[in-house]
NUNU-339136 format. One record per residue (C-alpha): residue number from 1; residue in one letter; chain; x, y, z. Coordinates in nm, 4 decimals. Layout:
N
+-----+----+----+----------+----------+----------+
!   i ! aa ! ch !        u !        v !        w !
+-----+----+----+----------+----------+----------+
! NUM !  a !  A !        X !        Y !        Z !
...
+-----+----+----+----------+----------+----------+
END
This chain:
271
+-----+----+----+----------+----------+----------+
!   i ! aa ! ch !        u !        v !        w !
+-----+----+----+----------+----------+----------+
!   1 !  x !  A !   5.0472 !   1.0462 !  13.4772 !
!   2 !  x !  A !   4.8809 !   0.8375 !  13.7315 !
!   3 !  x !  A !   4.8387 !   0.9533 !  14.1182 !
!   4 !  x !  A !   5.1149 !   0.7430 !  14.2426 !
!   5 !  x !  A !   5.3268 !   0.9188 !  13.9891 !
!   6 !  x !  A !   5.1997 !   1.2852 !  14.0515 !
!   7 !  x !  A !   5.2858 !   1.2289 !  14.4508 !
!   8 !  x !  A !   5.6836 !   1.1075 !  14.3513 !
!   9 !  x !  A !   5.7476 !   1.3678 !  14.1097 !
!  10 !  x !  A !   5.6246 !   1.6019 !  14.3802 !
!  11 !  x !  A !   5.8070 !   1.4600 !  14.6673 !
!  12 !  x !  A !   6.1163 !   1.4260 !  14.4586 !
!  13 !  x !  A !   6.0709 !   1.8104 !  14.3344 !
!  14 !  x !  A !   5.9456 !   2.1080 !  14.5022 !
!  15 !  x !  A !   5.7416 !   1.9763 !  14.7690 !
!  16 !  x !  A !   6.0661 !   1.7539 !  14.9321 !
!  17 !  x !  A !   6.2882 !   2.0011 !  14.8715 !
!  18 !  x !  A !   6.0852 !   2.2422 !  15.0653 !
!  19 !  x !  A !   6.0683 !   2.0177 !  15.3965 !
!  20 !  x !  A !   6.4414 !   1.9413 !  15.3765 !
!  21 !  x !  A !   6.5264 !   2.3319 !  15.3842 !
!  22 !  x !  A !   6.2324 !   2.3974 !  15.6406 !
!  23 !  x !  A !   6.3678 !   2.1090 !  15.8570 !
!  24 !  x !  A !   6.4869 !   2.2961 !  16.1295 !
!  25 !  x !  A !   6.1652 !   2.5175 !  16.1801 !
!  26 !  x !  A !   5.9236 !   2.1730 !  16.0845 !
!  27 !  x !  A !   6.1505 !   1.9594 !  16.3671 !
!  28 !  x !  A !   6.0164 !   2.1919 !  16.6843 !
!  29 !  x !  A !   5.6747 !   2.2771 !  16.4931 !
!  30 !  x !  A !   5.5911 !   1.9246 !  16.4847 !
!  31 !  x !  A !   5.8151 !   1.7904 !  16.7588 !
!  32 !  x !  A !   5.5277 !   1.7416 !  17.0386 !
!  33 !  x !  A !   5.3278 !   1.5451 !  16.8175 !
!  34 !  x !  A !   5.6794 !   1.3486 !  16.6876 !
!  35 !  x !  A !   5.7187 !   1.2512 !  17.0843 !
!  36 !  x !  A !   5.3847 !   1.1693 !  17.1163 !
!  37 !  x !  A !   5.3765 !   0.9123 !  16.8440 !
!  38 !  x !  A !   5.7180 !   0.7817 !  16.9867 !
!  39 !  x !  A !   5.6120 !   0.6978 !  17.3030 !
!  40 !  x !  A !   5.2344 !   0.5161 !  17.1297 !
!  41 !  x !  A !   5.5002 !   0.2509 !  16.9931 !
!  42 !  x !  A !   5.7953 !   0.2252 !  17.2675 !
!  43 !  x !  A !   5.8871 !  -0.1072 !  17.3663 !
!  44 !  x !  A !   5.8162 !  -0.2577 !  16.9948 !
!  45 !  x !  A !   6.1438 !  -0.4510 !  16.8702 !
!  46 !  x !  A !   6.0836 !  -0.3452 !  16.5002 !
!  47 !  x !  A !   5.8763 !  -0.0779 !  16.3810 !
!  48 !  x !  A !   5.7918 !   0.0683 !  16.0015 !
!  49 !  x !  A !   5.7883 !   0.4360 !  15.9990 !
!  50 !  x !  A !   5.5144 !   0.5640 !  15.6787 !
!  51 !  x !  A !   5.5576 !   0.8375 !  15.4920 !
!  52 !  x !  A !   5.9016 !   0.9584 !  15.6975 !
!  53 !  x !  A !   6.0070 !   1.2379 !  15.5429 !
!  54 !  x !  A !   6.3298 !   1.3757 !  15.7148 !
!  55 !  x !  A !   6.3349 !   1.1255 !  15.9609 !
!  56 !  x !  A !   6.2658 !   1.2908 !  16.2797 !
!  57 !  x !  A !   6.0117 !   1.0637 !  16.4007 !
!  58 !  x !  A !   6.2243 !   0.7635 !  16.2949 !
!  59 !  x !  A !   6.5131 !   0.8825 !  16.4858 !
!  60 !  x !  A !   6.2855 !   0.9558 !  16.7539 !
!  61 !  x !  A !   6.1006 !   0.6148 !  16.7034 !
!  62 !  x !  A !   6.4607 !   0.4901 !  16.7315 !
!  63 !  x !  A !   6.6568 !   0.6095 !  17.0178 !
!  64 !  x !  A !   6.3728 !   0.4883 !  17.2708 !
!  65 !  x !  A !   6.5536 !   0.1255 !  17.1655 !
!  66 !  x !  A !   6.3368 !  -0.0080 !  16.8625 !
!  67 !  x !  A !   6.5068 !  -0.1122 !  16.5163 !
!  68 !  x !  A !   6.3121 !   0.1721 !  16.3142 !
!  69 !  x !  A !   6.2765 !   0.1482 !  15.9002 !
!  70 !  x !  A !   6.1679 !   0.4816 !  15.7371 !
!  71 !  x !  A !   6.0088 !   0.4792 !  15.4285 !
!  72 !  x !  A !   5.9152 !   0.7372 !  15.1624 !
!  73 !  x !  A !   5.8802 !   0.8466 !  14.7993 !
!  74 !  x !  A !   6.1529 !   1.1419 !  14.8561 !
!  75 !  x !  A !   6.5243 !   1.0473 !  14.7739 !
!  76 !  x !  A !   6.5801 !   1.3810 !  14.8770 !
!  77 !  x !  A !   6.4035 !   1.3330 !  15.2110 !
!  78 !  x !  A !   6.5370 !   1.0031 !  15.2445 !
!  79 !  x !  A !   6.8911 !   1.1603 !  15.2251 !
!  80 !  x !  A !   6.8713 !   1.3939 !  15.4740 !
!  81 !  x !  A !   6.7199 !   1.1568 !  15.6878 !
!  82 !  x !  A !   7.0081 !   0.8786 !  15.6684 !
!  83 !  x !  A !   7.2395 !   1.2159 !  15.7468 !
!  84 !  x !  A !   6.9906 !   1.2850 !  16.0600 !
!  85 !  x !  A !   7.0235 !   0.9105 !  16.1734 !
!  86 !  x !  A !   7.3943 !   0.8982 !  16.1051 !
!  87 !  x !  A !   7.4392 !   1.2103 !  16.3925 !
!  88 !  x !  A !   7.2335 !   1.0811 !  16.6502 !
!  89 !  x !  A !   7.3934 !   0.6955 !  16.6195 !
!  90 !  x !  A !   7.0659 !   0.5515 !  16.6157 !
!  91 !  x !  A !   6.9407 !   0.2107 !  16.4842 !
!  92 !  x !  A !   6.7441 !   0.3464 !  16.1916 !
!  93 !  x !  A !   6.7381 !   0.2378 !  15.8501 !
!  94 !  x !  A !   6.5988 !   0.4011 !  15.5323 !
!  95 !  x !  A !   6.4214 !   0.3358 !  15.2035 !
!  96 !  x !  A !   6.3298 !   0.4593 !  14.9200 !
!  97 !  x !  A !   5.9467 !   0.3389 !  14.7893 !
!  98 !  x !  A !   5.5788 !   0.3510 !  14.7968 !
!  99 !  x !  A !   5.5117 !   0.1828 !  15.1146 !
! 100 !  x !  A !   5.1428 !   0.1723 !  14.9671 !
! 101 !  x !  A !   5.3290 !  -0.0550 !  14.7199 !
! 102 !  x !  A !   5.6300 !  -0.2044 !  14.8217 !
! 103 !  x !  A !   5.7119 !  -0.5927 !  14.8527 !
! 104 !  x !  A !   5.7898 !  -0.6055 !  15.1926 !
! 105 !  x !  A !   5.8931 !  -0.9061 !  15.3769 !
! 106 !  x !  A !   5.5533 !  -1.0497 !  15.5483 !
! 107 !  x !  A !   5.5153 !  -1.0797 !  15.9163 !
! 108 !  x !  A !   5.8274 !  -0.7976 !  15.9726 !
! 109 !  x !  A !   5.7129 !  -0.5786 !  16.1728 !
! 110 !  x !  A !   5.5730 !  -0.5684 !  16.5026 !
! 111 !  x !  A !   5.4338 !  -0.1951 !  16.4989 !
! 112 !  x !  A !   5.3701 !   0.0331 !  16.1851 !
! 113 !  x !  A !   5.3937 !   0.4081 !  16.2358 !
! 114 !  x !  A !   5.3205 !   0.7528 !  16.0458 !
! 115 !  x !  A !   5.3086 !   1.1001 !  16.1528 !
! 116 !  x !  A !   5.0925 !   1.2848 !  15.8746 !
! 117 !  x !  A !   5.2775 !   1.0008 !  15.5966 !
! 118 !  x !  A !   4.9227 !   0.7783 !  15.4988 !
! 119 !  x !  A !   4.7178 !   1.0670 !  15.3836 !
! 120 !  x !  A !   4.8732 !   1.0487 !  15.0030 !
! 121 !  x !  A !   4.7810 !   0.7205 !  14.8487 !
! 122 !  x !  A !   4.6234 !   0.6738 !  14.5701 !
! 123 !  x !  A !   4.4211 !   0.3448 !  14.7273 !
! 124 !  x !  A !   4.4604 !   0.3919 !  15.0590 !
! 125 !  x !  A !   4.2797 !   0.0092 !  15.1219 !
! 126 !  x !  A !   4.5037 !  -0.1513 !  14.8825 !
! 127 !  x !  A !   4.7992 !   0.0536 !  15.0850 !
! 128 !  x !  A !   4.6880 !  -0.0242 !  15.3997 !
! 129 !  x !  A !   4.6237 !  -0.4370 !  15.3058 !
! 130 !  x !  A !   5.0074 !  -0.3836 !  15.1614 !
! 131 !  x !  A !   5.1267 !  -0.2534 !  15.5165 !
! 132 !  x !  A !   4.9024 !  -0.5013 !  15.7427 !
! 133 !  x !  A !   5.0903 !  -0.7798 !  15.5547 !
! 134 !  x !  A !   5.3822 !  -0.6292 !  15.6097 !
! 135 !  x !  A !   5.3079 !  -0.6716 !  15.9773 !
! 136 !  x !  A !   5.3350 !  -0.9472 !  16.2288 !
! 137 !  x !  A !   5.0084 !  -1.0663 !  16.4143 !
! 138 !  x !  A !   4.9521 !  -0.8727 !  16.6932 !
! 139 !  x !  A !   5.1519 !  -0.5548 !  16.5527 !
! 140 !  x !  A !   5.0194 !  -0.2051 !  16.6619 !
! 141 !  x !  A !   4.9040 !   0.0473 !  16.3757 !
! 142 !  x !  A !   4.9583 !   0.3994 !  16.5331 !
! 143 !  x !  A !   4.9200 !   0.7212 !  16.2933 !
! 144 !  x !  A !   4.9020 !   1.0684 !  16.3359 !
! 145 !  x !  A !   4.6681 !   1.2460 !  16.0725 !
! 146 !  x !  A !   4.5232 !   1.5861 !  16.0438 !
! 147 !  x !  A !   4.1613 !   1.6368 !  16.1563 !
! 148 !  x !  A !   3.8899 !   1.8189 !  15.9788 !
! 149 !  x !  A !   4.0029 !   2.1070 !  15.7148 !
! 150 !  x !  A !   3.7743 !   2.3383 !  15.9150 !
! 151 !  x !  A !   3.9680 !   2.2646 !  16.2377 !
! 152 !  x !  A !   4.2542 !   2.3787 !  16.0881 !
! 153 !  x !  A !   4.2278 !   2.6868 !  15.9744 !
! 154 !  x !  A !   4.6139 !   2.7905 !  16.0188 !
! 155 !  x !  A !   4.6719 !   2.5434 !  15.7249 !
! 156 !  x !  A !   4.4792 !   2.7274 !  15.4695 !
! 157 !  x !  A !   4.5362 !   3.0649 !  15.5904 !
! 158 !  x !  A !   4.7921 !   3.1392 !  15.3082 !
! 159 !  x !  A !   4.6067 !   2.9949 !  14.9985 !
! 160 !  x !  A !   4.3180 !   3.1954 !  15.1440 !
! 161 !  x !  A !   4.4695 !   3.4985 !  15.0919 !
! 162 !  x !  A !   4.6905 !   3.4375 !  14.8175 !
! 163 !  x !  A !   4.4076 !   3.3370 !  14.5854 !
! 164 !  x !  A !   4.3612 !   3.6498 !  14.4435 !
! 165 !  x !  A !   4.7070 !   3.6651 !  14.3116 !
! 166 !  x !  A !   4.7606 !   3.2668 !  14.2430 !
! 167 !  x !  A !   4.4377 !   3.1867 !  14.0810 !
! 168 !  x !  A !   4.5395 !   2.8338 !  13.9818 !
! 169 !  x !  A !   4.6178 !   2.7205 !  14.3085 !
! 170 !  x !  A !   4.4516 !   2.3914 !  14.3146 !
! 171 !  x !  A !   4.0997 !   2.3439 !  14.5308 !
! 172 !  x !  A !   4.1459 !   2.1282 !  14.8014 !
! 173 !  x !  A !   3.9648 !   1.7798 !  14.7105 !
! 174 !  x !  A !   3.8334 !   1.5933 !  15.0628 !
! 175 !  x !  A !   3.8091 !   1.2538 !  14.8809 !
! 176 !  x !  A !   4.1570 !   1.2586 !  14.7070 !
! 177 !  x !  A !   4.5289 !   1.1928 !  14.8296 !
! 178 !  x !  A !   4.6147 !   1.5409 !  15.0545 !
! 179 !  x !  A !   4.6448 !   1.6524 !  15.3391 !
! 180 !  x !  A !   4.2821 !   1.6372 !  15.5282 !
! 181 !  x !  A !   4.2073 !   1.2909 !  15.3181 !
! 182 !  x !  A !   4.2135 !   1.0767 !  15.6925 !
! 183 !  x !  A !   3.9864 !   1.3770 !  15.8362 !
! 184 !  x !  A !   3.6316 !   1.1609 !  15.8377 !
! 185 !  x !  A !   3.6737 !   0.8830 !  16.0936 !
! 186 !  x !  A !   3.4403 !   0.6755 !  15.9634 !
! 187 !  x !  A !   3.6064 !   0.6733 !  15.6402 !
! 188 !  x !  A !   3.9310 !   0.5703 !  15.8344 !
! 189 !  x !  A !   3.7836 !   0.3110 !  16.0358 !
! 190 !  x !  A !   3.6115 !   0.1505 !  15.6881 !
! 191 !  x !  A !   3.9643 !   0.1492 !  15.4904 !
! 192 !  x !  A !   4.1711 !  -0.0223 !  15.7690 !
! 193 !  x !  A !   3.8536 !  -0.2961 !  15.8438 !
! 194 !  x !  A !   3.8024 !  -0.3648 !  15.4733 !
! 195 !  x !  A !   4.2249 !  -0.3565 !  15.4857 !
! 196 !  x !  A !   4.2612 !  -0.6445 !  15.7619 !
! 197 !  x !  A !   4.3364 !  -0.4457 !  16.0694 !
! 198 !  x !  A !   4.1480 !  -0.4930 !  16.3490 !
! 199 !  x !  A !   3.9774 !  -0.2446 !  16.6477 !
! 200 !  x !  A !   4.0804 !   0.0449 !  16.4659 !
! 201 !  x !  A !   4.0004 !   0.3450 !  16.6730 !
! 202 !  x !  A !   4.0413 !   0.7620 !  16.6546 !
! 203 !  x !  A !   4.0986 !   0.9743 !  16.9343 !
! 204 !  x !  A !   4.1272 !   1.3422 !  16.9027 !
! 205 !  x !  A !   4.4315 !   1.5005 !  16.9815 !
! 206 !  x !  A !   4.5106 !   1.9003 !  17.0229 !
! 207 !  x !  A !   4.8411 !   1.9796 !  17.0542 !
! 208 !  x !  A !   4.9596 !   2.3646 !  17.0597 !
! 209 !  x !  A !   5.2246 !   2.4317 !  16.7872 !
! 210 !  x !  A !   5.4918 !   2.7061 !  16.8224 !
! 211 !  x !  A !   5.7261 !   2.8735 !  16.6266 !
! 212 !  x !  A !   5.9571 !   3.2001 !  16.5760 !
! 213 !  x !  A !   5.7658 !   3.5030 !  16.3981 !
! 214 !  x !  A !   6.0770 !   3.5199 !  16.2184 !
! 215 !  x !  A !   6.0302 !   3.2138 !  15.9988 !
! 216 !  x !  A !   5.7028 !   3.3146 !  15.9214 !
! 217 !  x !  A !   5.7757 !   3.4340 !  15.5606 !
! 218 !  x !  A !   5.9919 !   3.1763 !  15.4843 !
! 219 !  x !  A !   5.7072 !   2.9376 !  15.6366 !
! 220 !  x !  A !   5.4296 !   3.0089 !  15.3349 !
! 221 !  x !  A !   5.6354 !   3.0885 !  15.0854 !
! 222 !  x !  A !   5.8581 !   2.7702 !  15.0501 !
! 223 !  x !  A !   5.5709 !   2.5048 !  15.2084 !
! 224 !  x !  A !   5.2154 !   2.3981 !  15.1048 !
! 225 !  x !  A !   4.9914 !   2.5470 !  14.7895 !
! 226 !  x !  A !   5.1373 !   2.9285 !  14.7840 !
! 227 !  x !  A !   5.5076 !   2.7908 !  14.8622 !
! 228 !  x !  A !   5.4943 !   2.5452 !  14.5491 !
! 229 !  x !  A !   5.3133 !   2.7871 !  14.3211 !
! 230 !  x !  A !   5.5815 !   3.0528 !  14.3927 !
! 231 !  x !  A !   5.8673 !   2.8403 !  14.3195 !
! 232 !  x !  A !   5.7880 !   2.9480 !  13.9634 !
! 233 !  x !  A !   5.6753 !   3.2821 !  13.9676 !
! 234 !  x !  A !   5.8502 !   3.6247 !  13.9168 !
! 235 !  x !  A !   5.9905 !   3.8358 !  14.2315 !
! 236 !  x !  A !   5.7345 !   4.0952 !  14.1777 !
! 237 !  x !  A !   5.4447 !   3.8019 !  14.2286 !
! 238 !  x !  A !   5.6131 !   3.6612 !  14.5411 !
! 239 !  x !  A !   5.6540 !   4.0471 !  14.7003 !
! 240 !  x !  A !   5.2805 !   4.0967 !  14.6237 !
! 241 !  x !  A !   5.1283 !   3.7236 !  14.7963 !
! 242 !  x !  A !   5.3873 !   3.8283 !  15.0977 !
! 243 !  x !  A !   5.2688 !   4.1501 !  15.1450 !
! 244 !  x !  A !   4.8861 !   3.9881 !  15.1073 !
! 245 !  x !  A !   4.9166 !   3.6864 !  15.3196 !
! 246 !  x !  A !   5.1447 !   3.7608 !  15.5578 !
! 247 !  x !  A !   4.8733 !   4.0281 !  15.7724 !
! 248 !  x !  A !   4.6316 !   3.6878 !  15.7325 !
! 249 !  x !  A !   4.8567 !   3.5680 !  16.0159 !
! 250 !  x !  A !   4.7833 !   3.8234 !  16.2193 !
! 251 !  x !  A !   4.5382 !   3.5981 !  16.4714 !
! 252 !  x !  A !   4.8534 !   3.3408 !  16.5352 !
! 253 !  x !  A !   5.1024 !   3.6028 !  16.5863 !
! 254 !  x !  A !   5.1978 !   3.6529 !  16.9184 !
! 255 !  x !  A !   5.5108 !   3.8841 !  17.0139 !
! 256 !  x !  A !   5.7972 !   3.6927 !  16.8651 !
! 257 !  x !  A !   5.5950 !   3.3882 !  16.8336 !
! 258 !  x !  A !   5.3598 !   3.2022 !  16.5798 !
! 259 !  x !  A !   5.1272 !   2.9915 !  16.7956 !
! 260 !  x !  A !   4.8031 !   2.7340 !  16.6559 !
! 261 !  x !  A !   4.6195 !   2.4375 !  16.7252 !
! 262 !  x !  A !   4.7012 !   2.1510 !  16.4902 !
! 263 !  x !  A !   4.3718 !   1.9229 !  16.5152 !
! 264 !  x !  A !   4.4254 !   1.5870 !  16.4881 !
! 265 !  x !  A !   4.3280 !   1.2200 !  16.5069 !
! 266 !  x !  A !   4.5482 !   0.9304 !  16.6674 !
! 267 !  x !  A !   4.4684 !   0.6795 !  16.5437 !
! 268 !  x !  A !   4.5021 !   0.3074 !  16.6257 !
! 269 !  x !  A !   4.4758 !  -0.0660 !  16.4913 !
! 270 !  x !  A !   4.5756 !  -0.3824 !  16.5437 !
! 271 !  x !  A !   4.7108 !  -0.6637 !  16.3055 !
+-----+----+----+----------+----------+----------+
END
């Protein structure tokens, strides 16, 4: 099975199935970073959201007044996020591909946009040469990605302590399609040069996330490495990584509240 085919199977399985019954809790974890990237592309006509997931920066990307495509491996994703843009009334459109990939009409758009939807190609130059010819001279690249694994030590909090217990959880791999893949600038700024986009340019970005205590739980065990290794394991493995994990949290728990930093780069090109 090649890479591109690993990433579909797991958007179209677990992993998207995950994010579209988290979608409530992942909308106001991620929603200050969702407005930020909105505003980085308002007053573009015609914008390509990467890697969209559920929709909820499309939507956002949307209602500010642009014509806003979503793209992503995940019919199930894709789904709920035509249902999303169908509620709000918004001028968003939605479809099913590799954006790394697909034949898209040259010269459409006039600003490409991801929030944490680049980091899982396979090539990310050939992706990247795929989406700068998908845009029009002049268009505005602006991404979201995480920062530095060490940076973000919230997101590896549960496969921490779950290890133990899970001891095939797969090792994190820096050079390969994941999440911290975009985390070495330098490596960014080489793939979207040697890709055709110009100025390309990283600029941290710390925004505080929040969320209910309450969802904590549900939070590990449905997302990430521990949620999609316990989507096949017994009840009495599951009670065991909850009752290990969940006193991990301890540092982000305050009161009612789960707070942390998510570390990231925005990052910006030009066509």
């Amino acid at each position: 099975m090649t890479l591109e085919d690993e990433q579909r199977a797991r958007w179209n399985g677990v992993a998207g199935n995950a994010w579209v019954e988290a979608q409530g809790l992942l909308d106001g974890l991620f929603r200050p970073l969702e407005d930020l990237l909105a505003k980085e592309v308002a007053g573009r006509r015609r914008v390509l959201d990467v890697g969209c997931g559920t929709g909820g920066t499309t939507v956002a990307i949307a209602r500010g007044g642009a014509e806003c495509v979503g793209v992503d491996v995940s019919a199930t994703m894709i789904a709920a996020a035509q249902a999303r843009a169908e509620r709000a009334g918004v001028d968003a459109r939605f479809l099913i591909a590799d954006a790394g990939s697909h034949e898209f009409a040259p010269a459409t758009f006039d600003a490409v946009a991801s929030r944490f939807g680049v980091m899982f190609f396979a090539d990310p130059t050939a992706a990247f040469t795929t989406l700068r010819r998908a845009a029009a001279d002049g268009a505005a690249l602006r991404m979201i990605v995480w920062r530095d694994i060490t940076e973000n030590p919230f997101m590896t909090t549960a496969e921490t302590a779950a290890a133990p217990l899970l001891p095939d959880l797969p090792a994190r791999d820096p050079d390969g399609p994941g999440q911290f893949a975009f985390a070495d600038a330098g490596k960014v700024e080489r793939i979207l040069s040697d890709a055709g986009w110009r100025d390309p340019d990283l600029r941290p970005v710390d925004v505080e996330c929040v969320f209910p205590e309450s969802e904590l739980v549900g939070y590990f065990t449905r997302l990430g490495p521990v949620g999609i290794a316990l989507s096949t394991e017994d009840t009495q493995t599951r009670e065991a990584v909850v009752a290990a994990v969940r006193p991990a949290f301890a540092p982000y728990v305050h009161g009612d509240e789960v707070r942390f930093t998510a570390a990231c780069w925005l990052v910006s090109a030009t066509a």
